[in-house]
C-alpha positions, 0 to 999 in steps of 0.5 A: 500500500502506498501509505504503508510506504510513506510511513516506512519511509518516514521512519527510515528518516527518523531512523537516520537522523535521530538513532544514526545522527546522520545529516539531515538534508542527506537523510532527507536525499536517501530517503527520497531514493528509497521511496521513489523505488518502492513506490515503482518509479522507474529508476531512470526517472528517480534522480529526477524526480528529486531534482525536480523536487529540490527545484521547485521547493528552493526555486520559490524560496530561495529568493524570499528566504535569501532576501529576507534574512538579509533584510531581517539581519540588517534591521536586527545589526541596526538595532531596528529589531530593538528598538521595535521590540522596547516600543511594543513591549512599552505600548501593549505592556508585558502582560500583553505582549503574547497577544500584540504578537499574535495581532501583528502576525495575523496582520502580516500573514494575511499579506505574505506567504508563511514562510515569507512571514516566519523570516521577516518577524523571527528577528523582531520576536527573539528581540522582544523575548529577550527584552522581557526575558522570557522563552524564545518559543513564548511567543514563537509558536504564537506568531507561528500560528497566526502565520499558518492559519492564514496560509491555509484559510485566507485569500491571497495565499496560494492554497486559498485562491485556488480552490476558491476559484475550483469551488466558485466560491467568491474570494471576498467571501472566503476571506470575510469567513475566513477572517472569522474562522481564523481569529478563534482558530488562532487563540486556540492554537496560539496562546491556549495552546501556548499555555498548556504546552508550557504546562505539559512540556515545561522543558521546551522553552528553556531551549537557547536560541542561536541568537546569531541567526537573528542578529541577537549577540548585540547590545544597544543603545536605545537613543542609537537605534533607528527610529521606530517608524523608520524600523517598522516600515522597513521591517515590513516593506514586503507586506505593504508591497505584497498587500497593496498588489493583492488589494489592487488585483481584487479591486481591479479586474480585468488586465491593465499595463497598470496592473500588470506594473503592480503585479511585478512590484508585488511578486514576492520576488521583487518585493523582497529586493525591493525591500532589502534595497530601502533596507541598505538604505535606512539600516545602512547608508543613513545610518553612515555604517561603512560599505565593508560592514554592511558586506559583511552583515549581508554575508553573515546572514546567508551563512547562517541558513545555508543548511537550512536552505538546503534541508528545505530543498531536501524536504521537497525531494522527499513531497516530490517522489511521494507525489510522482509515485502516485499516493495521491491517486491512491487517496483518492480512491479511498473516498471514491464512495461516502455519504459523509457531510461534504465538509468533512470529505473535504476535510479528511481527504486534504488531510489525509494528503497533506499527511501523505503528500506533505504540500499544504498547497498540493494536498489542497489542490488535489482535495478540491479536483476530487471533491467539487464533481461530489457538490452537485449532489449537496447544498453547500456554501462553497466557502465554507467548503474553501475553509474545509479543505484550507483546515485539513491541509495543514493538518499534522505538518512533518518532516516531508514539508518545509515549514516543519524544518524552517520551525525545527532550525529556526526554533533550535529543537530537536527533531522529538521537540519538533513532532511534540510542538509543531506537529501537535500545534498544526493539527491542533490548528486544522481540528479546531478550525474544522469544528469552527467552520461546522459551528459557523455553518450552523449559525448562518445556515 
């Protein structure tokens, strides 16, 4: 059976890397070989069906991620990082500091990718835990996430978009309900389960963060720092680009050499270059930091996810042979005959993909050209349906997805540490925003 293959090769990857000590991006390339072959892809098509995999997952993220740790880096040598940090830890109080941080992330991760988003506020997040002095993680599975619920519930993330468009749901629609699904979902899977975890698991955040990767191994003056304004509008210059391109798109139909313009600004690509550009500028040359060290700043912060790039890229070989073996086909077939509340079809199947297939984004693809030739037969609002399938996508994040190895190197957790937060959080996230799309059905209907 293809998913006893997929579990196999799941544990010959724990295997390697936890018992062996093996590296893990090439723990992640072994694995992808073995299960290529017992999956029945012909040898001749295995190398590559990874590289495709390794393509694809670093050739959307190598820009993104690249450009935003330097962007991230240069705020943080700055001192912008600090000084954003004190003005929020002063505005909001230490009390409501958890909460100010899951506001300000659901606000960025409306706008930016997960991952985009992760890069841009890590930087700021470990600033603040330092300042207050509390566990790193304290307020990093927090903003973590708000960032995930709006990936896999809100317009105009990838997943989202799509299958609004697959259902004929109305995108405005989808995200005013999304809005609504999101916040409760984010409190739950946020601070509660914040707190219970730190009850459970007290270990966990007594784990020490590299600070290097964030620029934290400084100390600063406040009166030195950039300002506030000038910090935060660079740190989040690529919200505002990508946000004001989305706005634009809905509020603009049709094609215009205008929009064309603004859908270039807004491409996470240049909207990241751009971003880092103004950074020089405001981190850099108005500061009157030499060339040479501002050089040197940007060198730094590519060392420092050099690895990780390359573990993300394994993870994608890992999807990549998964889906080329056919395991979503095989799922497939297992709903082929139910008489299940459509909600929940769409929920079990994207989630019993995404487990298997390890893309949030392709399991909610597969998901809705499976489902939509089954709403003929039921009345049902297609943006709940959205919101289903968005739910059961993000369900039980593991070692075949990018987002579990950018939280495990990012947070500093071992692989154990990894399943226990952010494995549990994320199904956390898609239960929990399951019985929330089924209560606000029967409200409204």
């Amino acid at each position: 059976m293809p998913i006893m293959i997929v579990a196999a090769g799941v544990i010959l990857l724990l295997i390697l890397i936890m018992r062996i000590k093996l590296n893990t991006f090439v723990s992640l390339v072994i694995t992808s070989f073995v299960v290529a072959m017992l999956l029945g892809i012909e040898l001749k098509d295995i190398v590559g069906s990874i590289e495709r995999g390794i393509g694809a997952q670093l050739g959307h993220l190598a820009l993104v991620f690249g450009f935003g740790a330097m962007l991230g880096r240069l705020v943080s040598d700055a001192g912008g990082g600090y000084r954003i940090a004190i003005t929020l830890i002063r505005r909001f109080g230490e009390k409501n500091t958890q909460i100010a941080v899951v506001v300000a992330s659901f606000i960025v991760g409306i706008a930016l990718f997960f991952e985009v988003g992760l890069v841009l506020l890590l930087p700021i997040i470990y600033a603040i835990a330092r300042e207050l002095k509390v566990s790193f993680l304290h307020l990093g599975i927090p903003m973590a996430a708000a960032l995930n619920v709006t990936h896999g519930f809100l317009p105009p993330h990838p997943a989202p978009t799509a299958i609004s468009l697959a259902y004929g749901a109305n995108i405005g629609h989808v995200l005013l309900l999304g809005i609504m699904v999101g916040i409760p979902t984010t409190l739950v899977c946020g601070p509660l389960f914040n707190r219970i975890l730190a009850r459970v698991a007290p270990g966990v955040y007594q784990k020490s963060v590299d600070s290097s990767v964030f620029g934290g191994g400084q100390t600063f003056r406040l009166e030195d720092t950039p300002g506030f304004l000038v910090s935060m509008l660079t740190s989040l210059s690529p919200v505002i680009f990508m946000g004001a391109a989305t706005l634009f798109e809905l509020m603009m139909p049709g094609e215009s050499p205008l929009k064309n313009v603004i859908g270039f600004i807004g491409a996470p690509g240049t909207a990241m270059l751009l971003s880092l550009i103004i950074a020089l500028y405001t981190m850099g040359v108005a500061r009157r930091i030499p060339a040479p060290q501002i050089g040197k700043t940007l060198s730094d912060s590519i060392a420092q996810i050099a690895m990780m790039l390359l573990i993300i890229g394994g993870g994608g070989a890992f999807k990549q042979v998964i889906v080329d073996g056919g395991v979503g086909d095989y799922v497939a077939t297992l709903f082929s005959h139910t008489a299940l509340s459509p909600l929940l079809i769409a929920w079990m199947i994207a989630a019993v993909l995404r487990i298997c297939l390890g893309s949030a984004t392709v399991a909610a693809l597969t998901t809705a050209g499976l489902v939509v030739p089954m709403m003929a037969q039921f009345s049902v609002d297609p943006a709940l349906m959205v919101l289903a399938t968005g739910a059961g996508s993000v369900i039980a994040c593991h070692v075949n997805d990018a987002g579990f190895w950018m939280i495990k190197e990012s947070f500093g957790l071992s692989m154990k540490e990894t399943f226990g937060t952010w494995t549990v959080l994320t199904t956390v996230l898609s239960v929990s925003g399951l019985l929330f799309i089924l209560l606000t059905e029967a409200l409204l209907y």
